[in-house]
N, C-alpha and C positions, 0 to 999 in steps of 0.2 A: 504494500500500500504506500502512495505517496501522497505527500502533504503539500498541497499547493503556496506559494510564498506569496505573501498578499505584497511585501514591502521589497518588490524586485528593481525598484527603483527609489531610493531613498532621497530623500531630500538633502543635497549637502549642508554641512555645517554655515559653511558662508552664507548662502540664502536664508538659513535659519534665524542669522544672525543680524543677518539687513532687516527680515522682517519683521524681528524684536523691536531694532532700534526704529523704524516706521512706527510701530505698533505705538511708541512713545509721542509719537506726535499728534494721535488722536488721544492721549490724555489730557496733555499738556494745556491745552485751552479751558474743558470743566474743570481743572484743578483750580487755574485759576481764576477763573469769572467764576465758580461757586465758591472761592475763599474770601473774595473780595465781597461780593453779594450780602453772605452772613455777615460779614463784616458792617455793611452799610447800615446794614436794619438793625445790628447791638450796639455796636460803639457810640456809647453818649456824644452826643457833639456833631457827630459827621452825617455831612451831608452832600449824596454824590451832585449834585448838581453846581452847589460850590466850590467843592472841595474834589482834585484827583485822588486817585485810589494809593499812590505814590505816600502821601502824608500820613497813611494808617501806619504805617511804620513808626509814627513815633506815641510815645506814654506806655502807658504801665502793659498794655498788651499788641504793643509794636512787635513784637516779637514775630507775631504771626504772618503778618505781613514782611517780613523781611525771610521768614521762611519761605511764605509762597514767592516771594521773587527768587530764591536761592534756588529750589524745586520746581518749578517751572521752568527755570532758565536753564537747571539740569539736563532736565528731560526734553528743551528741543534743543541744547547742544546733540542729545543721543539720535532726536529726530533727522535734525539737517546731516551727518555722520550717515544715517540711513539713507537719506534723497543721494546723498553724495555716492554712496556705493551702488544704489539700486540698476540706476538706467544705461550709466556710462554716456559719455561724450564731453565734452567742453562747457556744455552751458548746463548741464543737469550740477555736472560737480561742481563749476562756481553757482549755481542755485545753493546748492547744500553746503558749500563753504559758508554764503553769505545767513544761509539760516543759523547755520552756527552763529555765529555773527550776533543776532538777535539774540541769542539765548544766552551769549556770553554778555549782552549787552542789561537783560534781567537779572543775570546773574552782579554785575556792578550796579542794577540799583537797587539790589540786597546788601552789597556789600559798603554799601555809603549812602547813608538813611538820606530821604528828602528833608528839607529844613521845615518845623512849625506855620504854620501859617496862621494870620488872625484869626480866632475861632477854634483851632483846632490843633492841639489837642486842649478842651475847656478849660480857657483861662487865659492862654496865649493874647500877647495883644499887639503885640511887635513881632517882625519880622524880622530877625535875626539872620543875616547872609553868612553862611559856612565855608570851610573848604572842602565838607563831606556832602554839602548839598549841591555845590557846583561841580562835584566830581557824580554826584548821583546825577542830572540833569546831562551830562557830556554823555555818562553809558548807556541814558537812554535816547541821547540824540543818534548815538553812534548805531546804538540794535537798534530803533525805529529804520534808518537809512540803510541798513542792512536788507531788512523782513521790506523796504518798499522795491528797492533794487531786484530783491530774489522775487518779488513776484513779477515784474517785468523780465527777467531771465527766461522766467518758468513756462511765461507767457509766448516770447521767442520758440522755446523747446515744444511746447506744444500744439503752434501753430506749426513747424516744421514735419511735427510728426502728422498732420492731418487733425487734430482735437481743437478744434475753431471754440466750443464753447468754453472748455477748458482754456483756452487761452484768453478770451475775452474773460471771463472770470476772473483770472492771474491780474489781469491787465487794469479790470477794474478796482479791485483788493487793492494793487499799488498803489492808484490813483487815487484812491477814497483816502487811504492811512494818509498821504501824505498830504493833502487838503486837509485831514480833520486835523493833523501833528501842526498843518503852517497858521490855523486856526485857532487853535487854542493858546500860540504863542502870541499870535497877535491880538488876539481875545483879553489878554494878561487877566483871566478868569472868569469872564462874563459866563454867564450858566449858561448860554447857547453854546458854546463854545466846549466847554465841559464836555456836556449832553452829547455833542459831536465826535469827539477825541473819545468817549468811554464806547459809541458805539461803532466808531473807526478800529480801535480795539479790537472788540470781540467780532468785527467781521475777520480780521485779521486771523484769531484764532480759529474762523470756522474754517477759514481758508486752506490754513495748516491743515486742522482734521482732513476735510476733506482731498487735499492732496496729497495727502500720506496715507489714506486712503487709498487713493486708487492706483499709487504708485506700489503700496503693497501686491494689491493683487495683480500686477505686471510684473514682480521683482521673480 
């Protein structure tokens, strides 16, 4: 009698491994738009339409917020690592260079808390200018122009392959984040402006998801 072998074709290790680190990039976005979120509705004081999601970092439960920027920004370092190895060619790997980019860009504005703002964290009344806040503000100028850049790459790579929505998508995602990023700077906090930049964001993140997504299941 003989036993038929279901697994005559195993999946190498490599692939396994790209599809891990993909896998990371459909975290990465609910980890942090649902950290931030709870965050919005407890934390006495804060108010997103005010106030960026950046400032939770600081008072007695800053903590959390400087975790989810450290953890978030982890895992789409692991993300864009993934994009970078999946498809091959020139513009996929500078796409997944530049998401690194991003992630190491949350990752510095975990690691150099944003400065107080009046109102927030209760009590604050002055604005106090730091060297950990302008170094927080530089990481996130630098991972914003990163995650704008890689979605026009991505966008390139996918119109080449024939994925016209897919690349309008890419195309659109760049162009939204960096209108809401040039917005809210020139805003210097008007809650339209806010409102704009929090959901220039999480388009941002669906983006992610969704392109590590479907680069998964092509990898």
């Amino acid at each position: 009698m003989t036993t038929a072998h279901t697994d005559s074709c195993p999946v190498p290790l490599s692939v396994r491994i790209t599809k891990s680190l993909l896998g990371y990039g459909v975290l990465a976005g609910p980890i942090y738009v649902t950290t931030v979120a709870v965050q919005a509705v407890t934390r006495e004081g804060f108010d997103p339409v005010r106030y960026p999601a950046s400032v939770l970092a600081n008072g007695q439960l800053g903590w959390i917020q400087v975790a989810n920027f450290l953890v978030s920004g982890a895992i789409t370092v692991a993300a864009g690592v993934g994009v970078r190895r999946a498809l091959g060619g020139r513009r996929t790997r500078s796409a997944g260079t530049l998401i690194v980019g991003y992630g190491a860009g949350l990752i510095g504005g975990g690691l150099f808390r944003a400065d107080p703002v009046p109102g927030f964290p209760p009590g604050t009344v002055d604005m106090v200018i730091t060297w950990h806040g302008i170094a927080h503000l530089l990481s996130g100028a630098v991972g914003f122009a990163c995650v704008v850049a890689a979605g026009f790459v991505l966008a390139a790579e996918f119109a080449h392959r024939g994925d016209r929505g897919w690349a309008r998508f890419s195309r659109v995602t760049g162009a939204a984040f960096a209108a809401s990023f040039i917005a809210m700077i020139a805003g210097s906090g008007a809650p339209a402006a806010n409102v704009g930049f929090t959901a220039g964001v999480v388009l941002v993140w669906v983006w992610l998801a969704a392109v590590s997504a479907k680069i998964y299941r092509q990898a």
